[in-house]
PyMOL commands that place a pseudoatom at each C-alpha (Angstrom):
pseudoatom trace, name=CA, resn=UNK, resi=1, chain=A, elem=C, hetatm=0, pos=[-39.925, -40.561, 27.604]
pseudoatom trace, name=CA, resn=UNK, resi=2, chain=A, elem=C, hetatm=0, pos=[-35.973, -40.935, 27.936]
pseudoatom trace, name=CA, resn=UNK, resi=3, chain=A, elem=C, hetatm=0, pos=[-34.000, -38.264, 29.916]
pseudoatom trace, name=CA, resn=UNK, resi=4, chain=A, elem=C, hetatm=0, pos=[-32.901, -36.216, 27.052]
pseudoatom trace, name=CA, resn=UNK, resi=5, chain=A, elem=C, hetatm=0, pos=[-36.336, -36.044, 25.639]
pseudoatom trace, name=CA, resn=UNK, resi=6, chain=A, elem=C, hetatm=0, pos=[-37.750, -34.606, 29.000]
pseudoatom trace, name=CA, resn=UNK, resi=7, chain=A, elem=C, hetatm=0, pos=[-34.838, -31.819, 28.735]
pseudoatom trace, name=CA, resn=UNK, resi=8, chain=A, elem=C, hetatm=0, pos=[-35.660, -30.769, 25.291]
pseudoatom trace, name=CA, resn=UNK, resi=9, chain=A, elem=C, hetatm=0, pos=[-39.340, -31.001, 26.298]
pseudoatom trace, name=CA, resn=UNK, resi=10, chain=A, elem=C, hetatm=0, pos=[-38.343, -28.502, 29.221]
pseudoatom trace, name=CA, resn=UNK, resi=11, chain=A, elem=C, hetatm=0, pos=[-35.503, -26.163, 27.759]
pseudoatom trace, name=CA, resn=UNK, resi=12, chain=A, elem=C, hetatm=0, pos=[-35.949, -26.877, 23.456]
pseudoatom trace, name=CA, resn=UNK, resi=13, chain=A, elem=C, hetatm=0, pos=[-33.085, -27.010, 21.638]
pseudoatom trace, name=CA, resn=UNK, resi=14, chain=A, elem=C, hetatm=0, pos=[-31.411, -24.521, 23.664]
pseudoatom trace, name=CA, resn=UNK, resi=15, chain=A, elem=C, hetatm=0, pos=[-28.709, -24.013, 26.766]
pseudoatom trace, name=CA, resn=UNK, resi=16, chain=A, elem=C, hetatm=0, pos=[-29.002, -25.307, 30.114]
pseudoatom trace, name=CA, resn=UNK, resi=17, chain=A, elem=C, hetatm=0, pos=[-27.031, -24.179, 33.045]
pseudoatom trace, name=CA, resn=UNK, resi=18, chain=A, elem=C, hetatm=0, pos=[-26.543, -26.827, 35.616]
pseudoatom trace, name=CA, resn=UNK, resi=19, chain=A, elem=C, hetatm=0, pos=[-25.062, -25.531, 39.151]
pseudoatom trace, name=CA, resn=UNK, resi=20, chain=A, elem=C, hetatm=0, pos=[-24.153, -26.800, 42.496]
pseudoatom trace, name=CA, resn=UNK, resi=21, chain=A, elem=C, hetatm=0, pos=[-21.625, -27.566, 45.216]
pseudoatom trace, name=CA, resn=UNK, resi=22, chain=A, elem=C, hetatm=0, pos=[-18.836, -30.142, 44.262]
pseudoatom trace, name=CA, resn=UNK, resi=23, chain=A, elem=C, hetatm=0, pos=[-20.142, -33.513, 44.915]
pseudoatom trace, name=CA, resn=UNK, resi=24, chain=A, elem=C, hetatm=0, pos=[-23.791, -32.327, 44.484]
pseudoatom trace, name=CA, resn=UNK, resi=25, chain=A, elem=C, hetatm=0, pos=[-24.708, -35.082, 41.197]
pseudoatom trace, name=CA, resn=UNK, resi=26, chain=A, elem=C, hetatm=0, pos=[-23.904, -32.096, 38.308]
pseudoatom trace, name=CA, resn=UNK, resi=27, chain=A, elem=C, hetatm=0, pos=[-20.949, -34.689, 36.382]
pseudoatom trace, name=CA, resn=UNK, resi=28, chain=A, elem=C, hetatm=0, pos=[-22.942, -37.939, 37.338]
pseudoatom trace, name=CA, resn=UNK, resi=29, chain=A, elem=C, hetatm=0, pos=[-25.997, -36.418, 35.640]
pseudoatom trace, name=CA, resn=UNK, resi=30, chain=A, elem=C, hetatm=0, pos=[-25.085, -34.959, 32.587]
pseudoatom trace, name=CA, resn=UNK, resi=31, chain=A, elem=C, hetatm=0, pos=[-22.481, -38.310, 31.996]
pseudoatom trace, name=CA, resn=UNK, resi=32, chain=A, elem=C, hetatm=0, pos=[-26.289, -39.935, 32.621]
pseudoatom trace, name=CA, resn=UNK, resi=33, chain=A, elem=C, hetatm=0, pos=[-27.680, -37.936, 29.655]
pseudoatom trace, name=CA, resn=UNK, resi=34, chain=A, elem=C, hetatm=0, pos=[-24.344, -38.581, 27.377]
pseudoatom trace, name=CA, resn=UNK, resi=35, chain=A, elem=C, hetatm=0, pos=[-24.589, -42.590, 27.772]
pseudoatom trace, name=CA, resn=UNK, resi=36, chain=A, elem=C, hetatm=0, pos=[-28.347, -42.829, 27.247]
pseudoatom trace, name=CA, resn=UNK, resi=37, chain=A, elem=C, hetatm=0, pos=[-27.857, -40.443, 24.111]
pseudoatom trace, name=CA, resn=UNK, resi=38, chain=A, elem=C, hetatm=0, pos=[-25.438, -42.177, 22.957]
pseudoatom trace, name=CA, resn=UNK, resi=39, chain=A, elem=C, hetatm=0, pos=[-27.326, -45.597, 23.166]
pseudoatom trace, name=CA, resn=UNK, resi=40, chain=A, elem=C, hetatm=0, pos=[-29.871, -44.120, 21.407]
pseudoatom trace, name=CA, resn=UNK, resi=41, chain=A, elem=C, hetatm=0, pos=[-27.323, -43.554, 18.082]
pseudoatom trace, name=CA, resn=UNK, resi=42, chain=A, elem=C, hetatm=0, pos=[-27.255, -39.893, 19.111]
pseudoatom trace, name=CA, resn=UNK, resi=43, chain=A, elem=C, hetatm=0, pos=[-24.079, -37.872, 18.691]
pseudoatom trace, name=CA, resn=UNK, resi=44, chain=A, elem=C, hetatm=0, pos=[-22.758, -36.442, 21.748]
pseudoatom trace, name=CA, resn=UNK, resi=45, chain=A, elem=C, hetatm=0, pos=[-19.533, -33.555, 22.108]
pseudoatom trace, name=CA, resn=UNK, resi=46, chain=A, elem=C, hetatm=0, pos=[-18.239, -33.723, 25.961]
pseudoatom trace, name=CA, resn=UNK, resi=47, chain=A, elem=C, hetatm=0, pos=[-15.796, -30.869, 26.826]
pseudoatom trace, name=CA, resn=UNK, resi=48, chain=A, elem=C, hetatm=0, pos=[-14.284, -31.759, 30.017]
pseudoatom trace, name=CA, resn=UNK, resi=49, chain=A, elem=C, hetatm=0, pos=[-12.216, -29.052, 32.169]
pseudoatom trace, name=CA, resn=UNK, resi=50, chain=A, elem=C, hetatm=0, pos=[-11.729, -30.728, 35.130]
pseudoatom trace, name=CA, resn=UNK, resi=51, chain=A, elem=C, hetatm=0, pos=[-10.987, -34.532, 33.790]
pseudoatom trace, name=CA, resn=UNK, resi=52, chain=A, elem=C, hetatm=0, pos=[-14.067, -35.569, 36.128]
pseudoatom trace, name=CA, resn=UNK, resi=53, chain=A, elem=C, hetatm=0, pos=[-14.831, -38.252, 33.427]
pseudoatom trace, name=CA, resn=UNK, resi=54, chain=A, elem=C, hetatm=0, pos=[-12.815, -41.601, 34.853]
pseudoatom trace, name=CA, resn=UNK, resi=55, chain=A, elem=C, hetatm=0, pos=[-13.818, -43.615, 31.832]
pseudoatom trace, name=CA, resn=UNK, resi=56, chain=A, elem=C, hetatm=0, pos=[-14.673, -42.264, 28.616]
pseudoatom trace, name=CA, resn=UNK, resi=57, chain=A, elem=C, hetatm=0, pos=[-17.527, -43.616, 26.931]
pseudoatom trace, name=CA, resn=UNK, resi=58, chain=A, elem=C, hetatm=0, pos=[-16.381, -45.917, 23.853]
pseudoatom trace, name=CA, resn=UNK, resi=59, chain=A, elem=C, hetatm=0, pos=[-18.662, -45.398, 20.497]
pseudoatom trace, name=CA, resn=UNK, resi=60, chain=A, elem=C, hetatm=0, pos=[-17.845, -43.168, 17.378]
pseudoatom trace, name=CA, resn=UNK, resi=61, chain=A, elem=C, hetatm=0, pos=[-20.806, -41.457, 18.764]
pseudoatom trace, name=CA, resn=UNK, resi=62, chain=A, elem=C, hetatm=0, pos=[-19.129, -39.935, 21.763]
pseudoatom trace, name=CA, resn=UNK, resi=63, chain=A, elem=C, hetatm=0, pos=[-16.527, -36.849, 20.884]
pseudoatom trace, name=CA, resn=UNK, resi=64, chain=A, elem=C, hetatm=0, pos=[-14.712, -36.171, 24.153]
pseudoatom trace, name=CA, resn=UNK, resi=65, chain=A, elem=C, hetatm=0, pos=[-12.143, -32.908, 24.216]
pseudoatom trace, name=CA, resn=UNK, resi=66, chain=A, elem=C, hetatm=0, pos=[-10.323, -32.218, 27.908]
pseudoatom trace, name=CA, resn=UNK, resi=67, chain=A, elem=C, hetatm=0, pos=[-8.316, -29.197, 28.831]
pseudoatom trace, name=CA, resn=UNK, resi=68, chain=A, elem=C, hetatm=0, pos=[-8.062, -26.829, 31.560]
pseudoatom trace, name=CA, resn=UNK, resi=69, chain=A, elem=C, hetatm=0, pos=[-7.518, -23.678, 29.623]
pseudoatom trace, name=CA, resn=UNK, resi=70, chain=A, elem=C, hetatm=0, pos=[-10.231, -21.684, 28.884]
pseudoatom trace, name=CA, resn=UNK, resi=71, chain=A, elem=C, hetatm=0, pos=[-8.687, -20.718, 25.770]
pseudoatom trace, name=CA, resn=UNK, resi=72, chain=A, elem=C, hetatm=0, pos=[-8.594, -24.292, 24.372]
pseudoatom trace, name=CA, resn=UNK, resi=73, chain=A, elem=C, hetatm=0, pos=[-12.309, -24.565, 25.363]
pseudoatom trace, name=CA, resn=UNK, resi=74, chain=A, elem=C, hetatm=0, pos=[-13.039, -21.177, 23.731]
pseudoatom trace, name=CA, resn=UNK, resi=75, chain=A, elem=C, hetatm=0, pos=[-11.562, -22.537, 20.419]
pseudoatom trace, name=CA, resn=UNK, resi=76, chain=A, elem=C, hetatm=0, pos=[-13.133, -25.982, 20.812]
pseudoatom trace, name=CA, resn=UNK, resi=77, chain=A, elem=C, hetatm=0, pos=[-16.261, -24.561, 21.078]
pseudoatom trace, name=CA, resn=UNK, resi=78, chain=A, elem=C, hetatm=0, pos=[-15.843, -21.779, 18.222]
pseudoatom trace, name=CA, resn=UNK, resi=79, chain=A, elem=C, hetatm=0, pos=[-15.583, -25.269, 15.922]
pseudoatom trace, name=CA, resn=UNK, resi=80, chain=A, elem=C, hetatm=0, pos=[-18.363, -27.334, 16.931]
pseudoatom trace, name=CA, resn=UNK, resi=81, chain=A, elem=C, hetatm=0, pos=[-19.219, -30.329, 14.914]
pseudoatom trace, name=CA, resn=UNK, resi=82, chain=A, elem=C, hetatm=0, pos=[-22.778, -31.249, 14.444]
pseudoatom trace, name=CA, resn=UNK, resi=83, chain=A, elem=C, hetatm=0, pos=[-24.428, -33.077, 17.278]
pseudoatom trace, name=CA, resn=UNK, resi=84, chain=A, elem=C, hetatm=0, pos=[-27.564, -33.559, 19.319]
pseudoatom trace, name=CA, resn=UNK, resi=85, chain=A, elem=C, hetatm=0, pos=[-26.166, -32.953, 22.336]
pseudoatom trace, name=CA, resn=UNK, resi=86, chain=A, elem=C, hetatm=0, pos=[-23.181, -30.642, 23.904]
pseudoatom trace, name=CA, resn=UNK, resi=87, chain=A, elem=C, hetatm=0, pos=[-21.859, -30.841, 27.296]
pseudoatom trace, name=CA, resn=UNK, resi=88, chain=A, elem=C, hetatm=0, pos=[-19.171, -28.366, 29.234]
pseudoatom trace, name=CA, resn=UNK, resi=89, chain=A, elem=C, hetatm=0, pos=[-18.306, -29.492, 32.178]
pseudoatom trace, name=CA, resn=UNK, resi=90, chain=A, elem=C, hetatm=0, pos=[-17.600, -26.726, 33.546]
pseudoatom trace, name=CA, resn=UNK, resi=91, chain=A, elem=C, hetatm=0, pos=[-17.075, -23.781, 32.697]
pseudoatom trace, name=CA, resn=UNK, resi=92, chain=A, elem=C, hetatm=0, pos=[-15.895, -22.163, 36.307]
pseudoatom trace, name=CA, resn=UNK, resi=93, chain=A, elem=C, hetatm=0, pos=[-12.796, -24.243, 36.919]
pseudoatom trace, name=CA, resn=UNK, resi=94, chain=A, elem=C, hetatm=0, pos=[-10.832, -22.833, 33.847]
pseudoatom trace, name=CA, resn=UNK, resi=95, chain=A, elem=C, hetatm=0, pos=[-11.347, -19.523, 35.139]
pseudoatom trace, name=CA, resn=UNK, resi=96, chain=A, elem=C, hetatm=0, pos=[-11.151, -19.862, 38.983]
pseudoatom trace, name=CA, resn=UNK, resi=97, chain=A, elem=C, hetatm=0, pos=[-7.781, -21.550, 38.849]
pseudoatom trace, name=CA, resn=UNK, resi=98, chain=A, elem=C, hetatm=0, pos=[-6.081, -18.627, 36.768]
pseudoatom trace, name=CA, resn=UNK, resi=99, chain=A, elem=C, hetatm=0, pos=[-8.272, -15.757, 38.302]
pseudoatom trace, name=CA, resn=UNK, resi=100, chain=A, elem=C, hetatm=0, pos=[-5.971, -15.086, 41.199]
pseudoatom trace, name=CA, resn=UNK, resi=101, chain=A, elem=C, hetatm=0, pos=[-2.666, -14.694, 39.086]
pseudoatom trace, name=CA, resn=UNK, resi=102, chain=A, elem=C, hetatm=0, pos=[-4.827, -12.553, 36.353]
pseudoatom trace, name=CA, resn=UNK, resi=103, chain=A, elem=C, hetatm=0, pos=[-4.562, -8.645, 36.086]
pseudoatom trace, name=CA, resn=UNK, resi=104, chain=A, elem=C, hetatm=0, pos=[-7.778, -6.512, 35.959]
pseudoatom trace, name=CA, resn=UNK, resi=105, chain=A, elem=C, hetatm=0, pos=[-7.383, -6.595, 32.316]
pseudoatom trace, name=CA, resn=UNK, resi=106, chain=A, elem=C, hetatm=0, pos=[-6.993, -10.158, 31.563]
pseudoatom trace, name=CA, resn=UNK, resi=107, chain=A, elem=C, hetatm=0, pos=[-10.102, -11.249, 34.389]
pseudoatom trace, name=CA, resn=UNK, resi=108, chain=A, elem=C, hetatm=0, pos=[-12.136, -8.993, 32.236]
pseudoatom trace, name=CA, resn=UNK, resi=109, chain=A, elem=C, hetatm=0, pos=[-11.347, -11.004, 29.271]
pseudoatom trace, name=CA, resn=UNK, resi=110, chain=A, elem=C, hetatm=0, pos=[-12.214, -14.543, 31.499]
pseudoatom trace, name=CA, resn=UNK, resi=111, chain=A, elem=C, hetatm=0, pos=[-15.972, -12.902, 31.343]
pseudoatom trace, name=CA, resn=UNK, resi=112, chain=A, elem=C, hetatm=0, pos=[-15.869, -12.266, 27.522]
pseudoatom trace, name=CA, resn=UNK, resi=113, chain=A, elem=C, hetatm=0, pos=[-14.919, -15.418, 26.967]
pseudoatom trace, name=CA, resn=UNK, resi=114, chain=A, elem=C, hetatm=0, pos=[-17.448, -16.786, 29.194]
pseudoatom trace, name=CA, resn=UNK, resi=115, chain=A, elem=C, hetatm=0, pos=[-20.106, -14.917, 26.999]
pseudoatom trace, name=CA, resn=UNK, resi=116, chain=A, elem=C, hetatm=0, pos=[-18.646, -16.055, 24.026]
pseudoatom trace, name=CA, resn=UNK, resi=117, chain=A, elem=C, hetatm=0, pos=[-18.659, -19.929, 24.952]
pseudoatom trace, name=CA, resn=UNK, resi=118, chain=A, elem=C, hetatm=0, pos=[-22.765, -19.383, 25.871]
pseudoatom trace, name=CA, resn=UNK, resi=119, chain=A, elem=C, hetatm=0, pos=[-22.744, -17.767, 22.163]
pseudoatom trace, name=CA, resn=UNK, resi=120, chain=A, elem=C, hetatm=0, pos=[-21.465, -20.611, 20.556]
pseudoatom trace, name=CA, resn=UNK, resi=121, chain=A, elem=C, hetatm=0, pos=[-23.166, -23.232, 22.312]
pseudoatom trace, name=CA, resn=UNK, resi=122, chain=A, elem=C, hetatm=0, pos=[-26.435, -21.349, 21.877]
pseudoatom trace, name=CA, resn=UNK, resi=123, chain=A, elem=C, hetatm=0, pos=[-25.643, -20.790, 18.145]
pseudoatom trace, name=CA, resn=UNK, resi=124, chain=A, elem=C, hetatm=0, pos=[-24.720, -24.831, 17.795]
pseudoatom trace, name=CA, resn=UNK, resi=125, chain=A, elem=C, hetatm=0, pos=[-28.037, -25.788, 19.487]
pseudoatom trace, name=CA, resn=UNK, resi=126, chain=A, elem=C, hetatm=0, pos=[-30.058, -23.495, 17.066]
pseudoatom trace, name=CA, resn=UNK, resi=127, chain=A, elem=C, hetatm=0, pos=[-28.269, -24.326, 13.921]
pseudoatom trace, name=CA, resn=UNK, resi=128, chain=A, elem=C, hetatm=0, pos=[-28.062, -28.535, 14.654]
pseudoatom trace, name=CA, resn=UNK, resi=129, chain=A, elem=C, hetatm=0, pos=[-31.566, -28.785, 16.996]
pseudoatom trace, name=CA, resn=UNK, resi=130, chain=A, elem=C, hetatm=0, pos=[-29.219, -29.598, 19.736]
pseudoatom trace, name=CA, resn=UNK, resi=131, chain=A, elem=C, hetatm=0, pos=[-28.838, -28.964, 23.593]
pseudoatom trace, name=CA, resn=UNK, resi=132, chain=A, elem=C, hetatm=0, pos=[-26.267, -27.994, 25.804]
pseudoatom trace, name=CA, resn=UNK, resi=133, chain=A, elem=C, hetatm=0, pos=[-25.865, -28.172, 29.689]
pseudoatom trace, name=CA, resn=UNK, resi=134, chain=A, elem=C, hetatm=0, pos=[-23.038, -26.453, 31.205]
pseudoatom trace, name=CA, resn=UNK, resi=135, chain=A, elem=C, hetatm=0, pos=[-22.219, -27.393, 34.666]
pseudoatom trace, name=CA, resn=UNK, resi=136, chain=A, elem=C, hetatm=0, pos=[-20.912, -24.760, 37.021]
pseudoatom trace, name=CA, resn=UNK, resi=137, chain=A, elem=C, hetatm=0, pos=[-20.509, -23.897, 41.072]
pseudoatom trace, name=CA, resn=UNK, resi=138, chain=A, elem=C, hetatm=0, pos=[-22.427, -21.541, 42.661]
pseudoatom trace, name=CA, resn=UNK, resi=139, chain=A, elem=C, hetatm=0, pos=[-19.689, -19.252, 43.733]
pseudoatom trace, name=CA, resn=UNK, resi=140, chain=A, elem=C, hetatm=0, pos=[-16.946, -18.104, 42.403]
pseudoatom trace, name=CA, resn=UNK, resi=141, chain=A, elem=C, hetatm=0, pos=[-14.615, -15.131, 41.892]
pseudoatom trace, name=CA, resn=UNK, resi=142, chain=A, elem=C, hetatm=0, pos=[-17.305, -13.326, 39.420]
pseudoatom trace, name=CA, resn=UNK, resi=143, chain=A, elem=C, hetatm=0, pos=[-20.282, -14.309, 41.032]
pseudoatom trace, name=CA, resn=UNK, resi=144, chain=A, elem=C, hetatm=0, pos=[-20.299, -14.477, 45.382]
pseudoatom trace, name=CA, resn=UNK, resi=145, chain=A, elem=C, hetatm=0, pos=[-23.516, -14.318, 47.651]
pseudoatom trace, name=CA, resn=UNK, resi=146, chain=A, elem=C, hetatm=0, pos=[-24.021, -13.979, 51.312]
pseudoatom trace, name=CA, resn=UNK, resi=147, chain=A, elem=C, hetatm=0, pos=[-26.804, -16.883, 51.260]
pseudoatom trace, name=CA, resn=UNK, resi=148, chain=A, elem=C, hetatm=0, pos=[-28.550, -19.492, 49.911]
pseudoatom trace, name=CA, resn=UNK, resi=149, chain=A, elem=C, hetatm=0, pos=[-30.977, -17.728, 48.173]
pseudoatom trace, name=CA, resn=UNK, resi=150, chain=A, elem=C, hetatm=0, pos=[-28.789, -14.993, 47.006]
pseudoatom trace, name=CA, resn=UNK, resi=151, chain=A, elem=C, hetatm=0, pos=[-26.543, -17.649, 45.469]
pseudoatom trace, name=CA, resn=UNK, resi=152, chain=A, elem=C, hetatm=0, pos=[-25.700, -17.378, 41.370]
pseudoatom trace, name=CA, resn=UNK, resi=153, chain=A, elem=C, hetatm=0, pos=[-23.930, -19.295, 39.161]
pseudoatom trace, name=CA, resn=UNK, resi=154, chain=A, elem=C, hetatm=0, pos=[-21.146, -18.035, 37.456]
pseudoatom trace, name=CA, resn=UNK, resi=155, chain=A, elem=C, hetatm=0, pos=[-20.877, -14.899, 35.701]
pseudoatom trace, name=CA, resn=UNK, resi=156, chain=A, elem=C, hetatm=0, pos=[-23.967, -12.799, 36.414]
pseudoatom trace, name=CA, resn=UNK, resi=157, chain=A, elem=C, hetatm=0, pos=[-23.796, -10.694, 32.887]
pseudoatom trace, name=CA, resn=UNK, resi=158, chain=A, elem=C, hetatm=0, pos=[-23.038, -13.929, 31.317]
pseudoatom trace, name=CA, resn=UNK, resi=159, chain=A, elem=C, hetatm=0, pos=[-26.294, -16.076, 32.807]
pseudoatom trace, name=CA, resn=UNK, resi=160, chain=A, elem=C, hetatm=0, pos=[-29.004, -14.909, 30.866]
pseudoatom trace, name=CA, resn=UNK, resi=161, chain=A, elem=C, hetatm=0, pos=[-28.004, -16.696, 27.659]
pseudoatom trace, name=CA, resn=UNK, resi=162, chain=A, elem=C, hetatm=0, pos=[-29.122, -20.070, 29.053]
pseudoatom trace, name=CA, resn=UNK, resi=163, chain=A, elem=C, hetatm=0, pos=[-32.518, -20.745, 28.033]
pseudoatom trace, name=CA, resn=UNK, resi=164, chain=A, elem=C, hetatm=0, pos=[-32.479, -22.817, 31.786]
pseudoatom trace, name=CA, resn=UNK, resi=165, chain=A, elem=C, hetatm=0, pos=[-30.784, -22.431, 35.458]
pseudoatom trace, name=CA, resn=UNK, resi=166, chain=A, elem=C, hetatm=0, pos=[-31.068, -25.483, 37.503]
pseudoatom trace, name=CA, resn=UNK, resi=167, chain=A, elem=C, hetatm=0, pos=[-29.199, -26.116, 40.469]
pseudoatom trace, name=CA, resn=UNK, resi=168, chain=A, elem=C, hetatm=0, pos=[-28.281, -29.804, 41.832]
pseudoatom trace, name=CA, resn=UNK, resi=169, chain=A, elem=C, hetatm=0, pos=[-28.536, -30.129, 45.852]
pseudoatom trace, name=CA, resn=UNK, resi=170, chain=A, elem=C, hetatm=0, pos=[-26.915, -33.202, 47.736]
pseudoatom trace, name=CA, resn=UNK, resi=171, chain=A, elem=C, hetatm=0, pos=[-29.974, -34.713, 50.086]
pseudoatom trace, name=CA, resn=UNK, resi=172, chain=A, elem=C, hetatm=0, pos=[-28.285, -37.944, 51.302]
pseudoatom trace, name=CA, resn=UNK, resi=173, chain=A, elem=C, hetatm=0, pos=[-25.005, -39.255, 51.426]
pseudoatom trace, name=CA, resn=UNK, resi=174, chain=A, elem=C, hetatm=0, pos=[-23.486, -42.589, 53.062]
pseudoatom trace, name=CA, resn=UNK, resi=175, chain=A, elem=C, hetatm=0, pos=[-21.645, -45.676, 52.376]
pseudoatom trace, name=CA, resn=UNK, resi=176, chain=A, elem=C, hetatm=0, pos=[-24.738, -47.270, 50.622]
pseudoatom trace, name=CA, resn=UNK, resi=177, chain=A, elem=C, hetatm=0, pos=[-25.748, -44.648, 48.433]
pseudoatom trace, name=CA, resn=UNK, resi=178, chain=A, elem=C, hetatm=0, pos=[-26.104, -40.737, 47.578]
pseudoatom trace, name=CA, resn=UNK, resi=179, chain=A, elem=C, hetatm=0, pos=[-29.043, -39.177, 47.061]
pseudoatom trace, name=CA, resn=UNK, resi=180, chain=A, elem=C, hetatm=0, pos=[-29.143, -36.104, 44.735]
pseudoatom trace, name=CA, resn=UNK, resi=181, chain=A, elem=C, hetatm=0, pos=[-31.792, -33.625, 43.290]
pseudoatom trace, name=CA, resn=UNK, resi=182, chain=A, elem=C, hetatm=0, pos=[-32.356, -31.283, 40.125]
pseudoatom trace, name=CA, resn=UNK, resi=183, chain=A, elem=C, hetatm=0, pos=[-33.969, -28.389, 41.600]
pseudoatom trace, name=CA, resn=UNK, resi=184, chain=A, elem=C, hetatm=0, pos=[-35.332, -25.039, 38.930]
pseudoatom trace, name=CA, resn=UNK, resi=185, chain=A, elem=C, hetatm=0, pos=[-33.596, -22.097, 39.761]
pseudoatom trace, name=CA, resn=UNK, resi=186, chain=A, elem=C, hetatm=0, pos=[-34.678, -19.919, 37.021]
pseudoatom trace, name=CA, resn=UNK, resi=187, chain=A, elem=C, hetatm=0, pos=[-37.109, -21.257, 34.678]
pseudoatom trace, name=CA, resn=UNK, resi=188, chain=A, elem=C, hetatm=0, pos=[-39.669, -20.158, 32.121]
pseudoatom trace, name=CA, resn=UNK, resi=189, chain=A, elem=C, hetatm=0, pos=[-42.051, -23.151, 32.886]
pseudoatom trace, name=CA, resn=UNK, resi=190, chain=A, elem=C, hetatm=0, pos=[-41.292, -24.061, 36.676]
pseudoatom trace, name=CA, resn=UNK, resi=191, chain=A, elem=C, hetatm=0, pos=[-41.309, -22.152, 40.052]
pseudoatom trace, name=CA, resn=UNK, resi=192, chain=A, elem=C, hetatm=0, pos=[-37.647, -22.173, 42.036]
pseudoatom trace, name=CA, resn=UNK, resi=193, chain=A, elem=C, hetatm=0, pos=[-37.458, -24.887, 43.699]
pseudoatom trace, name=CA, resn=UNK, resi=194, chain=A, elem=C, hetatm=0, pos=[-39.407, -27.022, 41.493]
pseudoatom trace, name=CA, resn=UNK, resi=195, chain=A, elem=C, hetatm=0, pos=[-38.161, -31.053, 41.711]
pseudoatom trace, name=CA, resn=UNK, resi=196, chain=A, elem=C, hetatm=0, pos=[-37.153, -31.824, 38.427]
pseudoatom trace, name=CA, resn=UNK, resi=197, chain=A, elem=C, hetatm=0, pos=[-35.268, -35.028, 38.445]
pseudoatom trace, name=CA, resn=UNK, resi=198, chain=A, elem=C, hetatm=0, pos=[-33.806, -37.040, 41.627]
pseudoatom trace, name=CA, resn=UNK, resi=199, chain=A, elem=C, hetatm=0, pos=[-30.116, -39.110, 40.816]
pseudoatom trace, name=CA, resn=UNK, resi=200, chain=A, elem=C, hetatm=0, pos=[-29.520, -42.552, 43.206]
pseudoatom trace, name=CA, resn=UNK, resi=201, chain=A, elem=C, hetatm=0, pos=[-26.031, -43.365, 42.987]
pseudoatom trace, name=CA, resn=UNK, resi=202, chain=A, elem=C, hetatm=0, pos=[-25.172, -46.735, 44.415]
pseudoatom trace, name=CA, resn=UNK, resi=203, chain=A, elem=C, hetatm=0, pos=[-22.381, -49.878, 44.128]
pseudoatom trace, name=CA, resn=UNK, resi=204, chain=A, elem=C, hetatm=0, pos=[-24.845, -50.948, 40.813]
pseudoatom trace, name=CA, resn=UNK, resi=205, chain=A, elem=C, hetatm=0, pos=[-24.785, -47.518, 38.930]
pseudoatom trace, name=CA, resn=UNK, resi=206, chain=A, elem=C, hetatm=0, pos=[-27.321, -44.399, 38.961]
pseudoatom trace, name=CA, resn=UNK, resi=207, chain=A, elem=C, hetatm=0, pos=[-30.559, -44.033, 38.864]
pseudoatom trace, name=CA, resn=UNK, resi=208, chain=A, elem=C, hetatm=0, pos=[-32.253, -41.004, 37.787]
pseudoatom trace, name=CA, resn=UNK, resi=209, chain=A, elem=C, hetatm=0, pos=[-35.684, -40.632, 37.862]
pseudoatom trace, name=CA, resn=UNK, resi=210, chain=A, elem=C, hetatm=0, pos=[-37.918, -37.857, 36.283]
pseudoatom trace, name=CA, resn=UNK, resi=211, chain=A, elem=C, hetatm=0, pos=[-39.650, -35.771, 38.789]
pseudoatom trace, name=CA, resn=UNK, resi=212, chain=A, elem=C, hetatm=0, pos=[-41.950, -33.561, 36.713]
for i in range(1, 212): cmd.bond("trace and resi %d" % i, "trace and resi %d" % (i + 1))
show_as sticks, trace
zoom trace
């Protein structure tokens, strides 16, 4: 079973929330489930808000949008074009970086947005049997915890649209390889904490292998 299969076996054609530290495998992974799809003739949209992607993949099959303004990504994603898979990564950064020059008024209308974008992607995925991960940190201005445990992603209100919350860890890092992990962190078939996939990153490429 490829990757993306074992994700739609696990979430459906539905939203998945993918969160973590910086540096913790959430870009490497889902650029892992763009190539494969799109090797397999499968039409991928990428919306990127950080420009994390160095090289763009190169097939009529991949439709890649950047832009750090949440706006732009709230109208991007208002349009959607028919796909099997959609991919924001992420949705935090837009709103982070203008959150501290933002009145009460406008930081408010961050979150709205934020619950829009989760409509539209959820609405895509229904109306094109699609699915979309959105990557994400696991603090940030909206959403701030004292712990490890008490740690969620961004947006608390905004959360409960994704059909899946998974959050990446980083196990092993050195100057032969990084180690990563997909952990469940809220999940209507697994436990938290449940291994669901483990990324190698090396000199060759990455590696990620299905864990459940």
């Amino acid at each position: 079973m490829s990757l993306l299969d074992k994700i739609i076996e696990i979430a459906g054609y539905d939203t998945v929330q993918l969160f973590g530290d910086s540096g913790s495998g959430k870009t490497t992974f889902v650029m892992a489930v763009a190539m494969e799809a799109v090797e397999q003739g499968r039409k991928v949209v990428f919306i990127d808000s950080e420009r994390n992607v160095a090289k763009e993949i190169e097939s009529d099959n991949f439709i890649y949008f950047y832009s750090p303004r949440l706006t732009d990504i709230v109208n991007r994603c208002a349009n959607l074009p028919a796909a099997d898979v959609y991919i924001l990564d992420s949705i935090g950064f837009p709103v982070v970086t203008q959150f501290s020059l933002a009145d009460m008024k406008k930081r408010g209308d961050m979150l709205l947005k934020c619950v829009t974008l989760t409509h539209f992607l959820k609405t895509a995925t229904f109306k094109h049997k699609a699915i979309a991960i959105v990557t994400n940190q696991p603090q940030s201005a909206f959403g701030k915890g004292t712990g490890l445990d008490e740690r969620a992603p961004f947006g608390d209100k905004a959360q409960y649209g994704y059909k899946e919350i998974w959050r990446t860890f980083l196990d092993k890092a050195s100057s032969d390889e990084t180690l990563c992990s997909i952990r469940a962190w809220r999940s209507r078939r697994f436990g938290r904490g449940k291994l669901l996939f483990r990324l190698k990153i090396t000199d060759e490429g990455v590696n990620v292998e299905t864990m459940c």
